[in-house]
C-alpha positions as CSV (number, residue, x, y, z in Angstrom):
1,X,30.0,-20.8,-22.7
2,X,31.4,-17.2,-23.3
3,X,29.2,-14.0,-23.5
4,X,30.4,-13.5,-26.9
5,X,28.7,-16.4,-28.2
6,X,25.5,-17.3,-26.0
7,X,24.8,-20.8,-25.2
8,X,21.3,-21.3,-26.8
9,X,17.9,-20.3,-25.2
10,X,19.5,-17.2,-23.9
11,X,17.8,-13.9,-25.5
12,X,18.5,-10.0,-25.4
13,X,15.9,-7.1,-24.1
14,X,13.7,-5.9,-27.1
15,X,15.5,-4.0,-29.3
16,X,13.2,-0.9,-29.2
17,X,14.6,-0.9,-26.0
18,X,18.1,1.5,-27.7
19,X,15.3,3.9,-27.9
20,X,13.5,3.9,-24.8
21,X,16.8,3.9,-22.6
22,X,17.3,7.6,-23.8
23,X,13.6,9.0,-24.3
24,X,13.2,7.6,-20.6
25,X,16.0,8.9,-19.3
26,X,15.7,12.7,-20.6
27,X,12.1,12.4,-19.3
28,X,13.9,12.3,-16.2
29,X,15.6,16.0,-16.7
30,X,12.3,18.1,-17.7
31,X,11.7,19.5,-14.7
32,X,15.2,20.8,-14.6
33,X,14.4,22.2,-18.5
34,X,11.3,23.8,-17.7
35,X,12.7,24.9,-14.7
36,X,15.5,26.3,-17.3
37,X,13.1,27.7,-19.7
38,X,10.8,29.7,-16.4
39,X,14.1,31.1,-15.4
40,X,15.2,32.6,-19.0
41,X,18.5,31.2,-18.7
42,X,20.2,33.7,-16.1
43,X,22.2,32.2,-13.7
44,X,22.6,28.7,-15.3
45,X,24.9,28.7,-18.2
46,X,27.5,26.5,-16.1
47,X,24.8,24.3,-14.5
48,X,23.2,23.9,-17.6
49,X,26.7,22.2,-19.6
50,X,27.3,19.9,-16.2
51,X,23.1,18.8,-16.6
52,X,24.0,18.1,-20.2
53,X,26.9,16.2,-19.6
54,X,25.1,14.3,-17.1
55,X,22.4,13.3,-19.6
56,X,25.0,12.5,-22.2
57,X,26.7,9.9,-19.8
58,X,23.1,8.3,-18.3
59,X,22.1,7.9,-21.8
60,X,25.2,6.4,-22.9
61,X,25.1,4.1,-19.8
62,X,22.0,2.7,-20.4
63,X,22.6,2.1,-24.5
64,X,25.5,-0.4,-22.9
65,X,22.9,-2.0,-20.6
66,X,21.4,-3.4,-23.3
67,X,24.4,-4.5,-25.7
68,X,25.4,-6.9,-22.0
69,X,22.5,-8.5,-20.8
70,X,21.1,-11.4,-21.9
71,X,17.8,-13.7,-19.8
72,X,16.4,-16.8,-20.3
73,X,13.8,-18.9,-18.4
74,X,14.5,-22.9,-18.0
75,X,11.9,-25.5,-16.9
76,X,13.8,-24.9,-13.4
77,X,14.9,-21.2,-13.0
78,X,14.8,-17.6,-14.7
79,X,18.0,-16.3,-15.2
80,X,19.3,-13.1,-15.7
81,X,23.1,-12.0,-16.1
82,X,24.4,-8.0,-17.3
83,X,27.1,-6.1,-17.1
84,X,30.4,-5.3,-19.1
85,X,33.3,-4.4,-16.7
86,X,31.3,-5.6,-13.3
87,X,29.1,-8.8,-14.5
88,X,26.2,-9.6,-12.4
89,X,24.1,-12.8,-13.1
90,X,20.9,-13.6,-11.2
91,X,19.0,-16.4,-11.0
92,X,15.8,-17.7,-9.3
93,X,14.0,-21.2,-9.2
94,X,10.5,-21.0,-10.6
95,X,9.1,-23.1,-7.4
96,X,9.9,-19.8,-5.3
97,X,8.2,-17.3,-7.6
98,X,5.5,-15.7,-5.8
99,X,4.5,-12.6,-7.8
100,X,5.4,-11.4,-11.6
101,X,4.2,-8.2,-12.3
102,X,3.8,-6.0,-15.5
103,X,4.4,-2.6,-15.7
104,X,4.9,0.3,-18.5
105,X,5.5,3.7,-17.9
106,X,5.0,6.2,-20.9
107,X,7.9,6.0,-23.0
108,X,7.1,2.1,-22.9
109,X,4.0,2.1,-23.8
110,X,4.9,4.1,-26.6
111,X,7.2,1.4,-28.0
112,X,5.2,-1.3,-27.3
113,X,7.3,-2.3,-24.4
114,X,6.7,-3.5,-21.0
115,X,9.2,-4.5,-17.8
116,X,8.6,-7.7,-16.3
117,X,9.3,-8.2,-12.3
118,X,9.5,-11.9,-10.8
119,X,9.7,-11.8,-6.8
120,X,10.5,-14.5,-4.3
121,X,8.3,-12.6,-1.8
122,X,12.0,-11.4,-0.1
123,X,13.6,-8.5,-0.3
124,X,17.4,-9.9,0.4
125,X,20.1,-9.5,-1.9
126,X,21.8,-12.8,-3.6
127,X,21.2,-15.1,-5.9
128,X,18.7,-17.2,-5.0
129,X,16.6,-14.6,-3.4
130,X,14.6,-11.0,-3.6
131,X,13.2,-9.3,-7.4
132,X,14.3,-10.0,-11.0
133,X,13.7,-7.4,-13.1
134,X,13.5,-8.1,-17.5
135,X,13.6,-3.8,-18.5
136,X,11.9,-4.1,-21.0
137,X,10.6,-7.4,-23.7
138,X,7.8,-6.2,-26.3
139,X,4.6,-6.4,-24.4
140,X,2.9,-10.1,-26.0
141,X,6.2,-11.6,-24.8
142,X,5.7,-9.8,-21.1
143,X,1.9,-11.4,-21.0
144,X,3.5,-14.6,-22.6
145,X,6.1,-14.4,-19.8
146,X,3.5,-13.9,-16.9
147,X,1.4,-17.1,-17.6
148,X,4.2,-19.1,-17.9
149,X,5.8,-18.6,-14.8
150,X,2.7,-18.1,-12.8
151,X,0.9,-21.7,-14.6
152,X,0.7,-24.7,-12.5
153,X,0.3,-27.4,-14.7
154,X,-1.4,-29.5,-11.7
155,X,-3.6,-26.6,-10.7
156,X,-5.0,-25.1,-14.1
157,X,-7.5,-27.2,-15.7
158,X,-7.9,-26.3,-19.5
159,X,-11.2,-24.1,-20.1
160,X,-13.8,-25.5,-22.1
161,X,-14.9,-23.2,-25.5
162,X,-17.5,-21.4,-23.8
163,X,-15.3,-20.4,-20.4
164,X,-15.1,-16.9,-20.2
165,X,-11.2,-15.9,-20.1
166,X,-11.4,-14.4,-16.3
167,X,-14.7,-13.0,-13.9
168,X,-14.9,-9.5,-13.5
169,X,-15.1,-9.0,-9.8
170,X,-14.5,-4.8,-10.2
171,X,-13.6,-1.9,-12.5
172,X,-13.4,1.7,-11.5
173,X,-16.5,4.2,-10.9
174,X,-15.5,7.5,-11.5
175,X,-18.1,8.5,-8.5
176,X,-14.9,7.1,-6.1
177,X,-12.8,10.3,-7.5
178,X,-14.4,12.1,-4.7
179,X,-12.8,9.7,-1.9
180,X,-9.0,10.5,-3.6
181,X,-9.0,14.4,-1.5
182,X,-10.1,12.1,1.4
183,X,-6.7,9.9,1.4
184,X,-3.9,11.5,3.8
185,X,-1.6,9.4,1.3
186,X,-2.3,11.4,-1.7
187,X,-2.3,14.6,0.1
188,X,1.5,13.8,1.1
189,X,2.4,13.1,-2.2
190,X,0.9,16.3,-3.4
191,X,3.6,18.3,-0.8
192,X,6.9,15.5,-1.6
193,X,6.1,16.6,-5.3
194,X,6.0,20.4,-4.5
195,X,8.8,20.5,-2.1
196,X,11.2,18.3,-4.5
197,X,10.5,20.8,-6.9
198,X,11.3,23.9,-4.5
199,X,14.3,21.8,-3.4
200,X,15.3,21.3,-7.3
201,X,15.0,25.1,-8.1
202,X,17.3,26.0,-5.2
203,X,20.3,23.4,-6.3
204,X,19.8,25.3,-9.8
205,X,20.1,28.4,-7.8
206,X,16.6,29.9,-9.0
207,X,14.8,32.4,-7.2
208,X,11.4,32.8,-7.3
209,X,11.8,36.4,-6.9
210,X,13.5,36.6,-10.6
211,X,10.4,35.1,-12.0
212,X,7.5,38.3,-12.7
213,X,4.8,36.8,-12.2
214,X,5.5,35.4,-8.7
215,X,7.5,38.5,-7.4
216,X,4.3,40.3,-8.4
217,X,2.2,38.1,-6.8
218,X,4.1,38.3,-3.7
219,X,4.3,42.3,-3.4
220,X,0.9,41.9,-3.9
221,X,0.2,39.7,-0.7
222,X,2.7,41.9,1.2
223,X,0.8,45.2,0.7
224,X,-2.8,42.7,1.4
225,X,-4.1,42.8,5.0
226,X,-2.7,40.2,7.0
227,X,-6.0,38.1,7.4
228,X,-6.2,38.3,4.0
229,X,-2.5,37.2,2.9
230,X,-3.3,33.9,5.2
231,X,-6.7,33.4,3.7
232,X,-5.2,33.3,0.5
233,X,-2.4,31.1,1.0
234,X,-4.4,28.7,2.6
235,X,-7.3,28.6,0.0
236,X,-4.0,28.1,-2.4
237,X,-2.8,25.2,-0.5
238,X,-6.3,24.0,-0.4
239,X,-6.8,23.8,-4.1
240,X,-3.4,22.7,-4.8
241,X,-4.2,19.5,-2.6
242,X,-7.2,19.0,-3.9
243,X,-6.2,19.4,-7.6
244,X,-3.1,17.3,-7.2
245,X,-4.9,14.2,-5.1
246,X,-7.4,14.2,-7.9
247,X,-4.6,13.4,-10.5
248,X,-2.9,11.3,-8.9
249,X,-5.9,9.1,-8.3
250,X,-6.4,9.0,-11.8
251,X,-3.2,8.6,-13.0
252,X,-2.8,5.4,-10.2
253,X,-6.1,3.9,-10.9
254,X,-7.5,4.6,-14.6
255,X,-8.7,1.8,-16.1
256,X,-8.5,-0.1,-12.9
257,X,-10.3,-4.0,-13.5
258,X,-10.0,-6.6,-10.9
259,X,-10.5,-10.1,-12.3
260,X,-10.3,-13.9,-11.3
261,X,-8.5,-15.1,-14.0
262,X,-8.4,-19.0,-14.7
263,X,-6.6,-21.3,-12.5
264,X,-6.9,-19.5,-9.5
265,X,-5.1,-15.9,-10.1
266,X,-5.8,-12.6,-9.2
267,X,-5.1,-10.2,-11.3
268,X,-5.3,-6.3,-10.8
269,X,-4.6,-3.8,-13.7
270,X,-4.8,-0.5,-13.6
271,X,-2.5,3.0,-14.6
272,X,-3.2,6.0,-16.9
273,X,0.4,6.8,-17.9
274,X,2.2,3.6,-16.5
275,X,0.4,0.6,-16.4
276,X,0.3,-2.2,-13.7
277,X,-0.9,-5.5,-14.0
278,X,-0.1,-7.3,-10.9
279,X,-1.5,-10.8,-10.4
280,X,-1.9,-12.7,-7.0
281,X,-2.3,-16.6,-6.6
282,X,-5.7,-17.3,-4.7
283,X,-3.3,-20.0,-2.9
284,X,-1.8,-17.6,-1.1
285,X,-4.2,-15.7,-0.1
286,X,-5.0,-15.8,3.6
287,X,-7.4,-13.1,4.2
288,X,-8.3,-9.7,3.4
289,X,-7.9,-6.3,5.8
290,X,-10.5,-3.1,5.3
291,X,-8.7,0.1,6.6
292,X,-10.5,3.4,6.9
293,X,-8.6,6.3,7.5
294,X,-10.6,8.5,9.6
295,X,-11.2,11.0,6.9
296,X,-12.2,8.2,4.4
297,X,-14.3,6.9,7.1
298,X,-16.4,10.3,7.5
299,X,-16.6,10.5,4.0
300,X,-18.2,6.6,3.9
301,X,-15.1,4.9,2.0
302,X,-12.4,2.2,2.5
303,X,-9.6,0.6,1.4
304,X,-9.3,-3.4,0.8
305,X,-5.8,-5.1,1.0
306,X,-5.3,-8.8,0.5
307,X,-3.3,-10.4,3.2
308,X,-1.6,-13.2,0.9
309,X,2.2,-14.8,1.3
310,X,4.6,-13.7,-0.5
311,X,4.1,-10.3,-1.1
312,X,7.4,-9.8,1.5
313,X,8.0,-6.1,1.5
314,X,5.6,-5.1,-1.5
315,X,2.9,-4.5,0.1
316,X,3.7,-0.7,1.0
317,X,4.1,-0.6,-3.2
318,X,0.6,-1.6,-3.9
319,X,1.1,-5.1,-5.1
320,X,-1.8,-6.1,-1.8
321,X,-4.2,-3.1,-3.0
322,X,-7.4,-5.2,-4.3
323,X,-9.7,-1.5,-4.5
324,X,-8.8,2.0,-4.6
325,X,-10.2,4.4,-1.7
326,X,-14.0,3.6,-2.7
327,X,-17.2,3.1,-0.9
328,X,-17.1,0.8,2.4
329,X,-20.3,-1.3,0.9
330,X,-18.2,-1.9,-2.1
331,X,-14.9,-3.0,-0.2
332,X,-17.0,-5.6,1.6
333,X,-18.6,-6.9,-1.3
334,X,-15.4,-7.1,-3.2
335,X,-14.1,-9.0,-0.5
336,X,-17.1,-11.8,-0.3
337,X,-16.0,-12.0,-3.6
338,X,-12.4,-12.4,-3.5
339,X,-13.0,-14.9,-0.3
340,X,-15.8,-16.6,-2.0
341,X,-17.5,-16.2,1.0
342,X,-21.5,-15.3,1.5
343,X,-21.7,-12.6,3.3
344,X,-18.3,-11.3,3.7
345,X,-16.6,-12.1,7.1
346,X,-15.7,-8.6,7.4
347,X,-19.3,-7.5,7.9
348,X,-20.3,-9.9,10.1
349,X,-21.2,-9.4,14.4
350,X,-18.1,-8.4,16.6
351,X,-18.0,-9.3,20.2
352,X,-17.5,-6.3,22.0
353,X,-14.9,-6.2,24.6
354,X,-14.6,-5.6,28.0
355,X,-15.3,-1.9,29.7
356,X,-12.1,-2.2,31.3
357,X,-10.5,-1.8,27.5
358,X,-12.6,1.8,27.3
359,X,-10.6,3.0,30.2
360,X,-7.3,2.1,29.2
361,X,-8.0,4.2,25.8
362,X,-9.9,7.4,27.6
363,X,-6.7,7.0,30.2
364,X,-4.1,6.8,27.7
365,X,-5.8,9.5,25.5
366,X,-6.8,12.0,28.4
367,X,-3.5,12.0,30.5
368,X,-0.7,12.9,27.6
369,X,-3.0,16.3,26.9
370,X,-3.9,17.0,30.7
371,X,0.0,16.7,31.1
372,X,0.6,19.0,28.1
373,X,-2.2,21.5,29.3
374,X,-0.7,21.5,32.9
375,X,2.9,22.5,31.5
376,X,2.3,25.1,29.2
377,X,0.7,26.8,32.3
378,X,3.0,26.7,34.7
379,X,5.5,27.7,31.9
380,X,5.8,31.2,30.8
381,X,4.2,31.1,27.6
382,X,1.5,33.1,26.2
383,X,-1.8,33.2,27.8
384,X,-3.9,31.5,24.5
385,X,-1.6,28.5,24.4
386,X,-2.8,26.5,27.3
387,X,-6.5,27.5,26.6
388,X,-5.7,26.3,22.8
389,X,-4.0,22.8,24.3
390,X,-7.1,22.7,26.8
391,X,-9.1,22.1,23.6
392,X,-7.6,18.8,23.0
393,X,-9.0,17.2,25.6
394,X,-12.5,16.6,24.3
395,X,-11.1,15.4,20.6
396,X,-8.9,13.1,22.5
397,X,-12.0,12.0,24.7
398,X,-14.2,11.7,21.2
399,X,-11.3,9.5,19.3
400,X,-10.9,7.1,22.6
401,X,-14.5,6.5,23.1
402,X,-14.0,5.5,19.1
403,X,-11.8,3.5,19.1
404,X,-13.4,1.5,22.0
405,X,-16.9,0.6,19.9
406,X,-14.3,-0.1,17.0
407,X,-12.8,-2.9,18.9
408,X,-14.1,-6.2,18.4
409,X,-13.7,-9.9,17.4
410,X,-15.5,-12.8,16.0
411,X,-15.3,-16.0,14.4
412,X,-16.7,-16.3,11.3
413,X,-16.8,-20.2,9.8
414,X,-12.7,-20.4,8.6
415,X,-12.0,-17.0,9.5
416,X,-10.7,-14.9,12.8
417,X,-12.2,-11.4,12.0
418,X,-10.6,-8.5,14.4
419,X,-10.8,-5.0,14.4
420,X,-9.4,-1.6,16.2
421,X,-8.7,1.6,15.7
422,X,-9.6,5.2,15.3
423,X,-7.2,7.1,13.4
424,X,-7.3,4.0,11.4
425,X,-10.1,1.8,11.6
426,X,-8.9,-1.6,10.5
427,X,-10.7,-4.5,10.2
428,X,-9.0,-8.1,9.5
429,X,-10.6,-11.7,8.0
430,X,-7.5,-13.6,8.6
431,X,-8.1,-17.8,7.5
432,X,-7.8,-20.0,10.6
433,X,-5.8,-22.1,9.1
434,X,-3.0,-19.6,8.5
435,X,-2.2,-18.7,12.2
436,X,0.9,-20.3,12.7
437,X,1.3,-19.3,16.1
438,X,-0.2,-16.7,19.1
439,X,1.8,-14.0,21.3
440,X,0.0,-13.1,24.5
441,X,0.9,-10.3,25.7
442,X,-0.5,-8.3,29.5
443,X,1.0,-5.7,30.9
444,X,1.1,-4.8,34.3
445,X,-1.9,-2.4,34.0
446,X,-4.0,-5.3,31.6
447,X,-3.2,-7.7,34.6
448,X,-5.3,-5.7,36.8
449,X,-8.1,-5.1,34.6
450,X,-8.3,-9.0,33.4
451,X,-7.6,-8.4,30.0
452,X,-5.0,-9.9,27.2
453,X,-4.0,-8.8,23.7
454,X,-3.6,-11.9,21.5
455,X,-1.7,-11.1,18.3
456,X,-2.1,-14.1,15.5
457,X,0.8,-14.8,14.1
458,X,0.6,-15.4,10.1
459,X,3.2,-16.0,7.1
460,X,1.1,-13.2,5.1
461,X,0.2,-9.8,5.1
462,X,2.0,-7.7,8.2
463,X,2.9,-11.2,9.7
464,X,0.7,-10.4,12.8
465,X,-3.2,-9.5,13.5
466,X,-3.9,-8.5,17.0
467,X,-6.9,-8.8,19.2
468,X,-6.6,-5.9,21.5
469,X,-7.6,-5.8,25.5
470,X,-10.1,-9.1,25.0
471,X,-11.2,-10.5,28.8
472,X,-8.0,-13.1,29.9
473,X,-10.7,-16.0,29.6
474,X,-12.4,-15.3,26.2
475,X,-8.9,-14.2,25.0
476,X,-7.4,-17.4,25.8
477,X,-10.5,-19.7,25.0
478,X,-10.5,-17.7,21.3
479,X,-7.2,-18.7,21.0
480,X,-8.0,-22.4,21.3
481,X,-11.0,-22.4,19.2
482,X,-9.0,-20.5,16.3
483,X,-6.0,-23.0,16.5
484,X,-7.2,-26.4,19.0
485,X,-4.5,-26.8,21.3
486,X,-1.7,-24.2,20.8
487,X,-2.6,-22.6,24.1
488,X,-4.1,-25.6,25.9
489,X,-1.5,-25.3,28.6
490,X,-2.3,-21.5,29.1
491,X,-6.0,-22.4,29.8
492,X,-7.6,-22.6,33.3
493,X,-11.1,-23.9,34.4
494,X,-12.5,-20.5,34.2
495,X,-11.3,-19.8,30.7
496,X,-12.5,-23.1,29.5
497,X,-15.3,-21.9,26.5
498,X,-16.4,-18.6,24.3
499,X,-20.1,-19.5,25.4
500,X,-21.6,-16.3,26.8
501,X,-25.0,-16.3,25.3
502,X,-25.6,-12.5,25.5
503,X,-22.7,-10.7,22.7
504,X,-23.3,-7.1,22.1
505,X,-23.3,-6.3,18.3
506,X,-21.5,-3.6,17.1
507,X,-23.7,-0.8,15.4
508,X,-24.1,-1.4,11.5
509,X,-23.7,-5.3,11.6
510,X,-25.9,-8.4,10.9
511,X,-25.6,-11.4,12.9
512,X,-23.4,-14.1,10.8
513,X,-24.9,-17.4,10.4
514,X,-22.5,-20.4,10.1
């Protein structure tokens, strides 16, 4: 078999693609042309022919990528081989495929294209392992693609005439838009964007100061009072956050629809100008986590992540995200749904733990500042900095005493349920039957107190969910009712049983009936 002539099943990249490669690719250079157009041209002439070249040779680059690459998809593998002077071929067994994604950026879209990502759940480099990537097949051949290496010809029963194609479990409310200012995430992104773009008008040797408008703007604030200067630059950066989380939000989750899709799948779409359909086997799945950021907690939202295997390093890229930032009431309900579980176990009663646990967090949150404070005043700093520092200590009290009545445990029929936090509250359903193992854990300091952190360990999601400063005898005895005789050994007469009749509930909870 030579690349000149194909041996037959093997197929090229869509066509349309000769067109996308470029259009894609020059989208890639227009903030360097507006950036062009705000400066008038001064300055740039040289830097201007060296960015043309450089789009000349990325466009010619990626015309070639699609004269030398060639996929096809067996009863056994999907392979996948390019290159003209460096060939590369990959290939990866269908029985490891975990996740195949869909996505489409503009230019796609546009063309009727879409790229097609198969993952192993591993993010090694080889043959056999980590993400395969088809850029880009027309987009009925992408969908066409998905089912067919996400069926399970055991698992999928055919649907009768009058089964609905999937079950809506969630599609966006455009009341959420007010959690996306709430989300520290979004708020970063707004300041990588703007400081990229500061950064990219400095290589270009731009200076704001040759721009009008700004260097009027900015004798403007000089001449301003100085209360005033700082009000106004922080009511900008105020509005320039709030503006750019909005759109952000929008452009990640417009149109966003989770659905249960036949056969046991998952499948989350979502994207205003690229598009993401990413779908999830329910096999897999092992749990669910709610986290709520502490602003997103005042304002009454959460997020909800599945904890599934096979995700391997995706998770930070959104392929776990089940809901955007939306209401906490909807995030549990969403979850009962997606566990199929009445009511969901992350709403249930959590045993409170131990006082012992509330001093470790007022001790570990009190000393650090009363430390700080003590320095800065035997240092020869100004007199307002200590007093300023002295300040800290009741928000560092306020977030201890938190994160105390957010820590907690239950179990909940097949689940271990476990939360923490305060910058972060997070709260965990993980499936009993996916705790592969326990590390116990007691430091010197838990030793005196009587208290244990138990981490479960897991093949999904962050690969371990922790039960923080439990009592050594209910930590231990949880252990052996979650997985029956993995810590036998570690228990003694007087951790024998979880049967204290009297549990304090944690505010906001109803007791969970089995």
């Amino acid at each position: 078999m030579t690349d000149a002539a194909p041996a037959r099943g093997w197929h090229r990249l869509d066509p349309r693609m000769l067109a996308v490669t470029p259009l894609r690719q020059l989208t890639g250079f227009l903030p360097v042309i507006v950036i062009f157009l705000i400066a008038g041209g001064t300055r740039l002439d040289g830097r201007f022919y060296g960015v043309l070249a450089a789009v000349v040779a990325v466009v010619i680059a990626g015309i070639a990528r699609w004269f030398t690459t060639r996929y096809r998809v067996t009863e056994e593998r999907v392979e996948l081989r390019s290159g003209l002077l460096f060939r590369r071929r990959r290939s990866v067994p269908r029985d490891r495929i975990r996740t195949v994604d869909l996505t489409a950026g503009p230019v796609h879209r546009i063309f009727g294209l879409s790229v097609v990502n198969v993952g192993t759940g591993q993010r090694t480099e080889g043959t056999e392992a980590g993400e395969l990537s088809l850029d880009a097949v027309a987009a009925a051949e992408a969908d066409r693609l998905r089912q067919r290496l996400l069926e399970r010809a055991t698992d999928i029963p055919q649907p009768d005439a009058d089964t609905p194609p999937d079950q809506e479990i969630a599609r966006l409310d455009w009341s959420w838009l007010r959690f996306a200012p709430l989300t520290v995430s979004s708020l970063v992104a707004v300041g990588a964007v703007a400081g990229a773009g500061s950064q990219l008008a400095g290589d270009l040797g731009v200076d704001p100061s040759d721009i009008g408008e700004l260097n009027g703007a900015r004798q403007q604030l000089e001449t301003a009072p100085l209360w005033l200067g700082v009000a106004l630059f922080a009511l900008l950066v105020l509005l320039v956050g709030l503006l750019g989380s909005v759109l952000l939000f929008i452009e990640a989750w417009w149109g966003y629809r989770l659905a249960r899709e036949p056969g046991g799948t998952l499948r989350v779409r979502r994207g205003a100008l690229t598009t993401r359909s990413i779908s999830l086997e329910e096999r897999r799945l092992r749990g669910v986590e709610v986290a709520e950021p502490l602003l997103l907690r005042a304002g009454g939202g959460a997020r909800l992540t599945a904890v599934a295997t096979g995700l391997g390093g995706a998770k930070a890229e959104g392929r776990g995200t089940l809901l955007p930032p939306a209401p906490v009431a909807e995030a549990h309900r969403v979850s009962a749904a997606v566990l199929a579980e009445q009511p969901a176990p992350t709403t249930i009663a959590l045993r409170r733990h131990p006082p012992a646990a509330r001093r470790r967090r007022l001790l570990r949150a009190v000393v650090p500042v009363a430390v700080l404070v003590a320095l800065l005043w035997l240092l020869p700093v100004p007199g307002w900095l200590p007093w300023t520092a002295a300040t800290l200590l009741p928000v560092a009290v306020l977030l201890a005493l938190d994160a105390y009545r957010n820590l907690g445990h239950a179990l909940a029929g097949r689940y271990l349920v476990t939360r923490h936090g305060a910058a972060v509250r997070s709260t965990a359903a993980l499936q009993r039957s996916g705790v592969i193992g326990w590390t116990v854990s007691q430091s010197i300091f838990q030793r005196r107190s009587e208290l244990v952190t138990l981490a479960a360990t897991t093949a999904a999601g962050s690969g371990a969910y922790a039960v923080y400063d439990v009592g050594t005898a209910d930590g231990l005895a949880l252990g052996e009712q979650v997985v029956p005789g993995l810590l036998a050994p570690f228990l003694t007469t007087a951790a024998a049983g979880d049967e204290a009749p009297d549990q304090e509930v944690l505010p906001g909870h109803r007791p969970f009936t089995k």
